[in-house]
Backbone bond lengths (Angstrom), bond angles and torsions (degrees), N, CA, C in turn:
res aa  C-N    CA-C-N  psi(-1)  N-CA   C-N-CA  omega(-1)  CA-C   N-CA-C  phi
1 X - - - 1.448 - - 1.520 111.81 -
2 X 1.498 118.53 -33.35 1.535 127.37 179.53 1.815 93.79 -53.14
3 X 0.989 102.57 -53.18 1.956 105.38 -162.48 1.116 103.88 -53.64
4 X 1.667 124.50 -38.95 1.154 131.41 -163.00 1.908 124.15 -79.52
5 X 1.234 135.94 -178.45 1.151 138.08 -170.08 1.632 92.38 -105.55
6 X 1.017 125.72 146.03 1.542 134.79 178.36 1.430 99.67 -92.27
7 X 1.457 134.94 82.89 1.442 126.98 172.09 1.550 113.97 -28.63
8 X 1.060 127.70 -42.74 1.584 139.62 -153.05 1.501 103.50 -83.37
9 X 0.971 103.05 -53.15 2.036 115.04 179.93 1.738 96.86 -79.04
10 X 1.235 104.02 -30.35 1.963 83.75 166.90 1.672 114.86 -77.64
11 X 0.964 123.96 -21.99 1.174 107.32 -142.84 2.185 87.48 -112.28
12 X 0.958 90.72 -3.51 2.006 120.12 168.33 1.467 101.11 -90.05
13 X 1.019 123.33 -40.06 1.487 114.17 174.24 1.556 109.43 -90.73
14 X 0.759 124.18 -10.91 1.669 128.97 170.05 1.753 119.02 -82.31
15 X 1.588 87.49 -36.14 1.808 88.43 168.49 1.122 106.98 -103.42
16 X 1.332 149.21 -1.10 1.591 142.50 118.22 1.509 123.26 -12.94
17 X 1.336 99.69 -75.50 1.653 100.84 157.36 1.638 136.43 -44.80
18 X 1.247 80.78 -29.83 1.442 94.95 -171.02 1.766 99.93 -63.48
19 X 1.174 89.68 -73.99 2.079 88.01 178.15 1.231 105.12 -83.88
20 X 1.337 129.53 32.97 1.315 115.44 140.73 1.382 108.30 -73.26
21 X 1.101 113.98 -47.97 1.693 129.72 -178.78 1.977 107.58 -56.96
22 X 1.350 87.62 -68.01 1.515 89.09 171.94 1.426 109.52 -41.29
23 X 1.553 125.07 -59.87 1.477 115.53 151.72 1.681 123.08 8.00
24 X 1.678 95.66 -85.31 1.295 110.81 -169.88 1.271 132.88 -59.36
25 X 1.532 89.47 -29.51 1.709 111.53 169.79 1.485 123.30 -77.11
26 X 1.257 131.05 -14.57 1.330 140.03 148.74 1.431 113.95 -83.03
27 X 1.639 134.46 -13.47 1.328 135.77 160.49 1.673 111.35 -70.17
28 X 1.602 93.73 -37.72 1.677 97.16 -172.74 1.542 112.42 -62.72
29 X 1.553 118.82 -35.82 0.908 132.55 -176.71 1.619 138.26 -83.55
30 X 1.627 100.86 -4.71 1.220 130.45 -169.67 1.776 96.29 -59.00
31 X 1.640 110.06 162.94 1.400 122.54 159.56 1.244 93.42 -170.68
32 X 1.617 93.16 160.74 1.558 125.07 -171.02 1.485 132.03 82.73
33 X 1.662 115.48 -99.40 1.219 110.20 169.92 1.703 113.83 -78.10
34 X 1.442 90.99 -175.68 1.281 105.47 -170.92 1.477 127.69 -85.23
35 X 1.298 79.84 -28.66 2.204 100.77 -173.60 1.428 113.96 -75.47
36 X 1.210 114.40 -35.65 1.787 109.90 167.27 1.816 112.86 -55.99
37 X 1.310 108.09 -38.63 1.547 101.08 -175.07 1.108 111.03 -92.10
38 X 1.320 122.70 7.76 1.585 130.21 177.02 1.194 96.23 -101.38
39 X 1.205 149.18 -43.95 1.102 158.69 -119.11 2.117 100.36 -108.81
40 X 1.518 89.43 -54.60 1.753 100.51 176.59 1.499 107.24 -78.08
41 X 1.328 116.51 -37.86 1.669 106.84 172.04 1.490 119.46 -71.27
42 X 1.093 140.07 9.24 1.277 140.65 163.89 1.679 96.14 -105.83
43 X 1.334 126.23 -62.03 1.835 98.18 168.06 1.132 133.44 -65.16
44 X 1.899 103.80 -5.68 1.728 80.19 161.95 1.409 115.76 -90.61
45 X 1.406 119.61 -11.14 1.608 124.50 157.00 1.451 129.85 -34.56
46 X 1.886 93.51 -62.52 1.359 96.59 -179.18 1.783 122.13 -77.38
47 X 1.420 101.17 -32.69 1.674 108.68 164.54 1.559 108.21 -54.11
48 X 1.207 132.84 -54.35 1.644 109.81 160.00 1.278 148.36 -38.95
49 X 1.613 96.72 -53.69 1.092 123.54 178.04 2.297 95.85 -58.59
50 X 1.249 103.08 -25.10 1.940 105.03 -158.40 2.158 77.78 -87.26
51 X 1.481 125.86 -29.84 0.913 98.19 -148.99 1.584 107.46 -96.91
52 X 1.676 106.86 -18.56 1.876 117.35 158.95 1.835 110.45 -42.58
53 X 1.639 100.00 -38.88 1.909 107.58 -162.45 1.625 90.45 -84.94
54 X 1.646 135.92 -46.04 1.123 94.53 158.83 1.425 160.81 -51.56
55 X 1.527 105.57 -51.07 1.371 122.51 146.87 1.669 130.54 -26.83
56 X 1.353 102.15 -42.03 1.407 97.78 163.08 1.572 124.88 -87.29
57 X 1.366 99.76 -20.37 1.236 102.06 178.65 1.799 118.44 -66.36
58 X 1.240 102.19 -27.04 1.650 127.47 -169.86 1.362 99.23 -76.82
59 X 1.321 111.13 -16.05 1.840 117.33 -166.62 1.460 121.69 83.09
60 X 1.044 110.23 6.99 1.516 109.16 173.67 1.331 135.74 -60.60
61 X 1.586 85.16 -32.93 1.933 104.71 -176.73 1.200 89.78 -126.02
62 X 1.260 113.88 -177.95 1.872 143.86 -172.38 1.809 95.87 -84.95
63 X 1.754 91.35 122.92 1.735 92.66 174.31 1.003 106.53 -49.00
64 X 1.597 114.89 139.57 1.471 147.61 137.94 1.537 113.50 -53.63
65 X 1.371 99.67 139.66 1.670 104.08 170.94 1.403 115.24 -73.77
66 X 1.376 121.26 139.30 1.381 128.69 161.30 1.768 103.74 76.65
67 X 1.911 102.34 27.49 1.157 100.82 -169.83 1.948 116.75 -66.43
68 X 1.317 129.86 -7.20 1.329 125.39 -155.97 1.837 77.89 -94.70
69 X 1.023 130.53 -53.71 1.427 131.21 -173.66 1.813 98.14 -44.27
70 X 1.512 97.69 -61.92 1.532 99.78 -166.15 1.583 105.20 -38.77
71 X 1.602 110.35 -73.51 1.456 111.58 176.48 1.322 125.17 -40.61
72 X 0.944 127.42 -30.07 1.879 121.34 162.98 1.168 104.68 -77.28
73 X 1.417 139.31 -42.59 1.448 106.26 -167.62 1.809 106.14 -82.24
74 X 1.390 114.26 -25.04 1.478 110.59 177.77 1.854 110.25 -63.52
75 X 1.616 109.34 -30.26 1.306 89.67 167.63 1.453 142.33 -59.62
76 X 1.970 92.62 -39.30 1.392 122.47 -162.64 1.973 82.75 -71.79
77 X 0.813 131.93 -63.84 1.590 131.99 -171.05 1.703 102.34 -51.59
78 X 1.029 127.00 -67.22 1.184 110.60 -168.39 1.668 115.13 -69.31
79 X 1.394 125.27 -7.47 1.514 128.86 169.44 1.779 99.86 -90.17
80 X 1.243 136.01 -16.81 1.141 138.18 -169.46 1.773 98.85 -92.44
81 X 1.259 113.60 -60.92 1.726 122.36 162.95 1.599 100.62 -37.98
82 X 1.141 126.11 -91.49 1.504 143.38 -167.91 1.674 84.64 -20.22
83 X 1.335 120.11 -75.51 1.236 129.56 -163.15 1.394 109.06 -35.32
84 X 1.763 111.76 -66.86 1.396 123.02 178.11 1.198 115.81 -34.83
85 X 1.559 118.88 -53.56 1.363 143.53 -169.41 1.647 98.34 -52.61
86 X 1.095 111.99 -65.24 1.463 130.72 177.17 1.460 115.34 -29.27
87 X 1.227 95.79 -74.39 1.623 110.70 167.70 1.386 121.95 -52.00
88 X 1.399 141.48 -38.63 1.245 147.47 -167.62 1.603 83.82 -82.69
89 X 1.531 138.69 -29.08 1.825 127.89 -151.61 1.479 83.65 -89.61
90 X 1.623 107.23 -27.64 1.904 92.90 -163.22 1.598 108.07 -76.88
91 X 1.445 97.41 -33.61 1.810 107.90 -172.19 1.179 125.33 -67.66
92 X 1.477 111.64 -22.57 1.499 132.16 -154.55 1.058 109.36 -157.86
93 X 1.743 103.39 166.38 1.578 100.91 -164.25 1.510 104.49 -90.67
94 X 1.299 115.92 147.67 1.716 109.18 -174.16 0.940 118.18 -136.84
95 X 1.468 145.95 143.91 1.008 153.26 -160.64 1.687 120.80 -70.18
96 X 1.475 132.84 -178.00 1.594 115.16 175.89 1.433 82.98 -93.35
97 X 1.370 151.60 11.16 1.738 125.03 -177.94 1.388 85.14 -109.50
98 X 1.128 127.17 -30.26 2.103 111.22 174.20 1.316 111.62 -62.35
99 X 1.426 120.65 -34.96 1.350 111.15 -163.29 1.659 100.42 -89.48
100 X 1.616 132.15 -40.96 1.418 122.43 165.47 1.918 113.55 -55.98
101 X 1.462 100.96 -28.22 1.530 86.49 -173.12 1.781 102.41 -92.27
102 X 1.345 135.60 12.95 1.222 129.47 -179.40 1.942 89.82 -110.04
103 X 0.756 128.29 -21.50 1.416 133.69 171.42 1.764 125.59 -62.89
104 X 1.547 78.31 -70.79 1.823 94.62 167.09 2.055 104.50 -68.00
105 X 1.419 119.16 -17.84 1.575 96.45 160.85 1.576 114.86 -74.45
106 X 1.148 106.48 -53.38 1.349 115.49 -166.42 2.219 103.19 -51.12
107 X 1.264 106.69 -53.62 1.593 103.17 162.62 1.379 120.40 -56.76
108 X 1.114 121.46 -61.50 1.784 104.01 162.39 1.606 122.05 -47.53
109 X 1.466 125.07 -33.61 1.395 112.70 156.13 1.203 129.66 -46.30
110 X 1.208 106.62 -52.65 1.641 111.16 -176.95 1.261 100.92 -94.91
111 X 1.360 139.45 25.45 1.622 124.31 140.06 1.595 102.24 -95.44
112 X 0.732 130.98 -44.25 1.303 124.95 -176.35 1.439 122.74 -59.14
113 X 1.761 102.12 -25.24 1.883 77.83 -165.87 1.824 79.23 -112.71
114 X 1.469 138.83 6.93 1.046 119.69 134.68 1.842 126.81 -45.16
115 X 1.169 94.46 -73.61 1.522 99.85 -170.97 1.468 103.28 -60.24
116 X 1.450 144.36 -10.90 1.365 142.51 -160.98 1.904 78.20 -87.83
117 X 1.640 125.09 -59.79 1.283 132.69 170.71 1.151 127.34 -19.89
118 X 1.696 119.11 -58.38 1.612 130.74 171.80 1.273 92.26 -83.49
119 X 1.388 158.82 24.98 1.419 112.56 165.86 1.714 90.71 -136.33
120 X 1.152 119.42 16.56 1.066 119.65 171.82 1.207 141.18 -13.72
121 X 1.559 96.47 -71.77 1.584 124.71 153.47 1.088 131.84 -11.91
122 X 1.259 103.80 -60.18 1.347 139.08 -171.25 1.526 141.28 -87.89
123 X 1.725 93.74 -12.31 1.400 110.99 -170.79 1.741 94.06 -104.35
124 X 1.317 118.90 13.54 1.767 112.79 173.60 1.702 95.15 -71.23
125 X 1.138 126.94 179.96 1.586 149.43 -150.19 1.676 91.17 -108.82
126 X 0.875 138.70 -47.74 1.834 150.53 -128.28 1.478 82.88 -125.77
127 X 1.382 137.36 -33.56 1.558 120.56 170.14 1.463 134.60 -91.80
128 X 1.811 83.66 -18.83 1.710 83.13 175.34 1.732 109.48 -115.94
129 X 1.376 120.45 25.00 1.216 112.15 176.38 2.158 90.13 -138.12
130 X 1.698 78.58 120.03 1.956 77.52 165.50 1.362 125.56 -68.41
131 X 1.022 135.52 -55.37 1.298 138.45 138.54 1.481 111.68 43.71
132 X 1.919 86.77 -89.04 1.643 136.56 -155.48 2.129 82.80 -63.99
133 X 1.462 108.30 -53.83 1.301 115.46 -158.96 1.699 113.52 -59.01
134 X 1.318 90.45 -31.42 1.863 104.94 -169.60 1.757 94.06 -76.97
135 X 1.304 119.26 -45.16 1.264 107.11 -156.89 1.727 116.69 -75.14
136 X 1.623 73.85 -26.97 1.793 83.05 179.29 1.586 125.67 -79.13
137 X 1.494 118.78 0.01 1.198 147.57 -170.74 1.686 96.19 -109.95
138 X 1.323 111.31 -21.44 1.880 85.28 -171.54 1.514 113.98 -86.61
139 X 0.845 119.45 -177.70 1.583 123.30 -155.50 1.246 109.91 -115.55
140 X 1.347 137.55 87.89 1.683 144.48 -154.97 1.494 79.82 -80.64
């Protein structure tokens, strides 16, 4: 499974991107105060920033440091958002980009902390870097 691509954490880092963008596209569109466009440019920050830690997590790119942390908190955030999102569509009136972008969070949540689940194993430091494996094996 190490050799392999984690379908679940790719396809979590793809809808990461995704409302990162969606992000941007409700930043692009912003007027008036200040706190709405502050507010989407830091999740579309951290939704990037969640969708590089999937991607690496999936093996696509070169491990990230402190990647098993990264993947839980990018899950726990984008199932915690989704949620918010959720709640604000039921309470209030919401637009069609809240309700695709509270959707596509909530699916990148649950790809991510699925695939963070199966690759568990694998996401320790000493299993997925040879390096880490040789040094810790040699015999001082």
């Amino acid at each position: 499974m190490a050799d392999r691509l984690n379908r679940w954490l790719l396809a979590g880092g793809m809808l990461s991107a995704l409302t990162c963008l969606l992000h941007l596209a409700v930043l692009a569109s912003a007027a008036g105060s200040i706190i709405p466009p502050l507010l989407n440019l830091v999740l579309a920050a951290v939704s990037g920033a969640g969708s590089i830690y999937a991607f690496s997590g999936a093996g696509l790119i070169l491990r990230l440091p402190y990647l098993r942390t990264g993947l839980v908190l990018v899950s726990g955030f984008h199932l915690l958002q989704g949620l918010a999102l959720i709640l604000s569509v039921i309470l209030g009136p919401s637009s069609a980009v809240m309700v695709v972008r509270s959707l596509a969070v909530i699916a990148c949540g649950v790809a991510c902390a699925f695939g963070t689940f199966r690759q568990w194993p694998w996401l320790s430091h000493a299993r997925r870097n040879p390096l880490v494996v040789e040094l810790l094996n040699m015999k001082w």
